[in-house]
C-alpha positions in Angstrom: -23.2 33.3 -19.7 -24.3 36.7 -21.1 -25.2 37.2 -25.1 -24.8 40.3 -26.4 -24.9 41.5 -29.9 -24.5 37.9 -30.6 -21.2 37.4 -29.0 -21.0 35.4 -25.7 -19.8 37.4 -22.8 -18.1 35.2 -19.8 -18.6 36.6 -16.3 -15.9 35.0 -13.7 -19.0 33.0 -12.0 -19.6 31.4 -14.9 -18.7 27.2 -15.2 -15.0 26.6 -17.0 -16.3 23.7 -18.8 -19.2 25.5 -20.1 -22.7 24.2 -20.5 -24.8 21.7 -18.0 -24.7 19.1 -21.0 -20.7 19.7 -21.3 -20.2 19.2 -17.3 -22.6 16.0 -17.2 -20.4 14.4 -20.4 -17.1 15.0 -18.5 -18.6 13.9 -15.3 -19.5 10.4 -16.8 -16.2 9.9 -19.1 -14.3 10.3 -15.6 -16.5 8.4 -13.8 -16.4 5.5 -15.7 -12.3 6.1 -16.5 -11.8 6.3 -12.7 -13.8 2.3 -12.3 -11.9 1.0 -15.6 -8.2 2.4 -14.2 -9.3 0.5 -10.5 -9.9 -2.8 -12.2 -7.2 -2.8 -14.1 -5.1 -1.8 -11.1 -6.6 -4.8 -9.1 -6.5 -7.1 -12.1 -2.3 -6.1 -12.6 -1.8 -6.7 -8.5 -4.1 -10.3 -8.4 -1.3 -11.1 -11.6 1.5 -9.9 -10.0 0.3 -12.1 -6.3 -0.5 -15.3 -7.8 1.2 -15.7 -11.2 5.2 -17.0 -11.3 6.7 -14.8 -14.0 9.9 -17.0 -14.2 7.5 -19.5 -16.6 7.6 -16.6 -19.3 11.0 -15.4 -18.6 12.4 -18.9 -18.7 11.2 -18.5 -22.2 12.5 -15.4 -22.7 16.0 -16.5 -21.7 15.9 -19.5 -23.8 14.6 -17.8 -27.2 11.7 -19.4 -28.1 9.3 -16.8 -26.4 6.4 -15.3 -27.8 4.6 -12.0 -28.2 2.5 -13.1 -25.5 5.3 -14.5 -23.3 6.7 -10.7 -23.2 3.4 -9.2 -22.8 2.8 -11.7 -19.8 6.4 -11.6 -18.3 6.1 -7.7 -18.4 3.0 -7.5 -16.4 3.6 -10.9 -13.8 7.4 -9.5 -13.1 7.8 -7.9 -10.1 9.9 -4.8 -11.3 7.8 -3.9 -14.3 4.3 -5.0 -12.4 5.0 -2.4 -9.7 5.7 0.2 -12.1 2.4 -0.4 -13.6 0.6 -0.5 -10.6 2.4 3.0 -9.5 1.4 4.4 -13.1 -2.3 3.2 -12.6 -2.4 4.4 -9.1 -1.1 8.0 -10.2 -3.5 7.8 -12.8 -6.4 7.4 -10.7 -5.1 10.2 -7.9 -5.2 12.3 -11.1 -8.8 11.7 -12.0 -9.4 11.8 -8.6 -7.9 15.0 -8.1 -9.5 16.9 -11.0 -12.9 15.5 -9.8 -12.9 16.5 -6.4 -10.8 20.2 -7.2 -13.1 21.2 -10.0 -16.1 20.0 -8.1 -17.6 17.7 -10.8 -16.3 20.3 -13.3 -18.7 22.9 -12.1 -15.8 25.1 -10.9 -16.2 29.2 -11.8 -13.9 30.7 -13.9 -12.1 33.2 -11.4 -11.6 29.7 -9.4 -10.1 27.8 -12.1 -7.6 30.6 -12.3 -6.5 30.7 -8.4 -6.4 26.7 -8.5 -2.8 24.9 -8.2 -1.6 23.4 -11.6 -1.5 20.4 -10.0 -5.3 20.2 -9.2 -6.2 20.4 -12.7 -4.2 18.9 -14.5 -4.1 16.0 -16.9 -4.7 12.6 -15.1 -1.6 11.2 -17.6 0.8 13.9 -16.1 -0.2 12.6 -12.8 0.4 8.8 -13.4 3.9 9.6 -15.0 4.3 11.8 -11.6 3.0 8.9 -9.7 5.6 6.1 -11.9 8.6 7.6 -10.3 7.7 6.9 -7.1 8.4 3.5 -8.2 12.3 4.7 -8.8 12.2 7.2 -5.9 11.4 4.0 -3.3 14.3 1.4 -5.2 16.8 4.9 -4.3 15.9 4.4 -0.8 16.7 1.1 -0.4 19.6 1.5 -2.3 21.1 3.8 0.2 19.0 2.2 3.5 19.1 -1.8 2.5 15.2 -1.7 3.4 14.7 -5.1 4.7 12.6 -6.7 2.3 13.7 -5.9 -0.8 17.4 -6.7 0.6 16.6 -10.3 0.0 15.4 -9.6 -3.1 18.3 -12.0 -4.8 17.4 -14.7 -2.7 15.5 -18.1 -3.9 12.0 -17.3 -2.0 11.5 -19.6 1.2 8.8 -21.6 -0.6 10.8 -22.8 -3.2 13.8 -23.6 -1.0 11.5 -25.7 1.2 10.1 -27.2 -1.9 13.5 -28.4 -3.3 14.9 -29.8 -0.3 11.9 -31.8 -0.4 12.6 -33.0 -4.2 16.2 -33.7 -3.6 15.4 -35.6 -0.2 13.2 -37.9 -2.3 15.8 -38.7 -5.0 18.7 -39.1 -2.3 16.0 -41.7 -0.6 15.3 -43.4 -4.1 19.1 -43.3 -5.3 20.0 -45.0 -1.4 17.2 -47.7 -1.6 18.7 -48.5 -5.2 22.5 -48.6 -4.3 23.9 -49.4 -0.7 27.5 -47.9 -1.7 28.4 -45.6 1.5 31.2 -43.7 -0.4 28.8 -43.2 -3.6 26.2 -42.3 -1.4 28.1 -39.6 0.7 29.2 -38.2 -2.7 25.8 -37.7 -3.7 24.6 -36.1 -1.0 27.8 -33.7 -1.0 26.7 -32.3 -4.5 23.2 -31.8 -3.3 24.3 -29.9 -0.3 26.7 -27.4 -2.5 23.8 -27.0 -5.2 21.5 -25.7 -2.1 23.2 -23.7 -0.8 25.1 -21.8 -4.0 21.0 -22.1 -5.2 21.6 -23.0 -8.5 19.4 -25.9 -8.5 19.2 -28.3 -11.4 19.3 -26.7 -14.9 17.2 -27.2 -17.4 18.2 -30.0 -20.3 19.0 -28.0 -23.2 17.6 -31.3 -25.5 14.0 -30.2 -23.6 14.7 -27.0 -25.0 15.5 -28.2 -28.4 11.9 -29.9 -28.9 10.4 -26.8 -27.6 11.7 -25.1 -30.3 11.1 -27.6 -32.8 7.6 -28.1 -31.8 6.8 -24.4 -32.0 8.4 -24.2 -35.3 6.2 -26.9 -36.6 3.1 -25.0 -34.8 4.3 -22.1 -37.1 4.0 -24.2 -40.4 0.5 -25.7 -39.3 -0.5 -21.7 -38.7 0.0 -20.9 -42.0 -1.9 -23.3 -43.8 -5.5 -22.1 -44.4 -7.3 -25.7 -43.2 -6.5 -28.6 -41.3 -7.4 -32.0 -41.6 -8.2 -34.3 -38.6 -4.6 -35.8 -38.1 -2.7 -32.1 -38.4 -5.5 -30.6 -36.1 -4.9 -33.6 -33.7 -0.9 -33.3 -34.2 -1.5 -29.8 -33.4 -3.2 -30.0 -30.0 -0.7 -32.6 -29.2 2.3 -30.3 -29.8 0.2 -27.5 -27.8 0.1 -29.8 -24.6 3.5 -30.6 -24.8 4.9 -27.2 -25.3 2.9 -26.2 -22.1 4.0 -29.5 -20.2 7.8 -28.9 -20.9 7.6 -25.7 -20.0 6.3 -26.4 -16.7 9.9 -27.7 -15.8 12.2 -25.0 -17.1 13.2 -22.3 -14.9 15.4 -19.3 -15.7 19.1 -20.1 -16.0 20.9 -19.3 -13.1 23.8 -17.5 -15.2 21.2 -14.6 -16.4 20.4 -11.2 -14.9 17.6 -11.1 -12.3 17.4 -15.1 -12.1 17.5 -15.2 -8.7 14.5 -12.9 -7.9 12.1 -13.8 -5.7 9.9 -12.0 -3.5 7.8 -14.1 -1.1 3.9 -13.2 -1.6 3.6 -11.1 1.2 6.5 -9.5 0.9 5.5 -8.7 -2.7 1.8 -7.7 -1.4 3.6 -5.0 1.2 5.7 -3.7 -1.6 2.8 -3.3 -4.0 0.3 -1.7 -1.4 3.2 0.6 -0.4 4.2 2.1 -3.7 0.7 2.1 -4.7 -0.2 4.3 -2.0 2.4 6.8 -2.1 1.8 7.2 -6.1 -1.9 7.5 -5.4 -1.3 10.2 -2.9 1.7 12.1 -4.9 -0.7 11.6 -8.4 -3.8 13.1 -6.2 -2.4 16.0 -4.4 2.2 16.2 -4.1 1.7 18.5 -1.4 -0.2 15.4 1.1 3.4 13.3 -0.6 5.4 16.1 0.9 4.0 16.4 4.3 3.8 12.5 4.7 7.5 12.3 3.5 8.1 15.2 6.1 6.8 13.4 9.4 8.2 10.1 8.6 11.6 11.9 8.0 11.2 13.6 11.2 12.5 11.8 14.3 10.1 10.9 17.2 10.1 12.8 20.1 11.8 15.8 18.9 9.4 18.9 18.3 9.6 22.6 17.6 9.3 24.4 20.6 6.8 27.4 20.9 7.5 30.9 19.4 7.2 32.5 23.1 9.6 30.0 24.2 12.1 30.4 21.5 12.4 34.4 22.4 13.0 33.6 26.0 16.3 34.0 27.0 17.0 32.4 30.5 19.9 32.3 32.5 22.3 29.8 33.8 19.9 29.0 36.6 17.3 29.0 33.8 15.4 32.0 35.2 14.3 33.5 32.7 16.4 37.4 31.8 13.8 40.4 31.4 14.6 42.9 28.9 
């Protein structure tokens, strides 16, 4: 950078982002956005793993959810978790892209002219970018049936295995208590149809009715400004109730999506899958395009050389000179 006549001159070898103080700022505001967006990405796909959304959605269905039920059910549910993780992964191809194309933001001028748009451009644009991957994945198994989301409506293995076990144990208690055989054979007749239609046991709508009354009496105590020992004891009773009812409720079987289950590591295929592909398409859409290209393209089957395509041979595949 030039001065003269007190006006700064810029030469096309000068930095873009202007001074050495400038470039070290932007360095460390990256930097440290680039270790933040990672943690939150692992943080959202250890939730999504390990945590059953259907224990917020369950209150979501009933109507006695929360702010923090929906906050909780959004990030744990498999749908809208993957979506975050594709817009975080985007998000950090972004910031990795403008890192490594700018070259810690020390890139000339005349460079930062000739560079794609897509180099250096806003990290955000590149985790939106990066989100419809998400939708661009759900298209293809829409129109392929990809095999493990097409069991996505199906009660997971664990929890099948898991009721057969509970019902086994109540048939076993009910036969101990009762040795009629045509009884018997009826009970075990409506077990069998509730397996395998899946809708297992629902939830008693009285259990529902205390939840709501207990959280509406949570509501009053919240509004007063101090509590004396028996409310503050009432309160922590109500609390550990609340949470212990919950435990049992599950989402009805009439509503949308009640039936969703992925088994972990189907769900931990899914989410590394989509993660990677919005990485890559958020980092550099050109690497998306040429991956896209070679897994479109069937084995075996390759272009044959220039020379060989302008050879014209005849029926006894000599070849014909000109």
């Amino acid at each position: 950078m030039n001065a003269k006549g007190g006006n700064s001159v810029f030469t096309d070898q000068d930095s873009y982002y202007g001074s050495a103080s400038e470039i070290k700022w932007l360095v460390i505001r990256f930097t440290v956005s680039g270790i933040l967006v990672s943690v939150l990405w692992l943080s959202l796909f250890v939730a999504g793993l390990l945590v059953d959304s259907s224990y917020y959605r369950a209150a979501i269905s009933f109507k006695f959810a929360g702010l923090n039920d929906w906050i909780l059910a959004i990030i744990t549910f498999t749908f809208s978790n993957v979506v975050l993780l594709a817009f975080t992964s985007g998000l950090l191809g972004g910031i990795s892209s403008k890192l490594h194309y700018t070259k810690g933001f020390e890139i000339a001028r005349k460079e930062y002219e000739e560079a794609n748009s897509f180099q250096i451009e806003n990290p955000f644009l590149s985790a939106f970018r990066g989100m419809f991957v998400f939708i661009a994945i759900l298209f293809m198994q829409y129109v392929s049936s990809f095999a493990d989301l097409g069991a996505i409506s199906k009660i997971p293995d664990e929890e099948k295995k898991s009721t057969e076990i509970k019902f086994e144990k109540l048939f076993s208690t009910i036969a101990e208590n009762d040795t009629n055989t045509v009884f018997l054979r009826e009970v075990r007749s409506k077990m069998d149809k509730l397996m395998a239609s899946g809708n297992i046991v629902e939830p008693d709508t009285s259990l529902i009715n205390r939840i709501i009354m207990f959280k509406a009496d949570l509501r009053e105590l919240s509004r007063k400004d101090t509590l004396n020992d028996i409310e503050k004891e009432k309160k922590k009773y109500k609390e550990s109730r609340i949470k212990a009812m919950r435990g049992t409720i599950k989402v009805p079987s009439n509503s949308d999506f009640s039936g969703i289950g992925l088994t972990s590591f189907s769900y931990f295929k899914f989410a590394v899958i989509v993660s990677f592909l919005a990485f890559m398409c958020g980092y550099d859409p050109s690497l998306f395009k040429v991956l896209i290209g070679k897994v479109l393209t069937k084995p075996g089957i390759t272009d044959p050389p220039e020379d060989a395509k302008n050879k014209k041979l005849t029926s006894s595949g000599k070849e014909l000179k000109s």
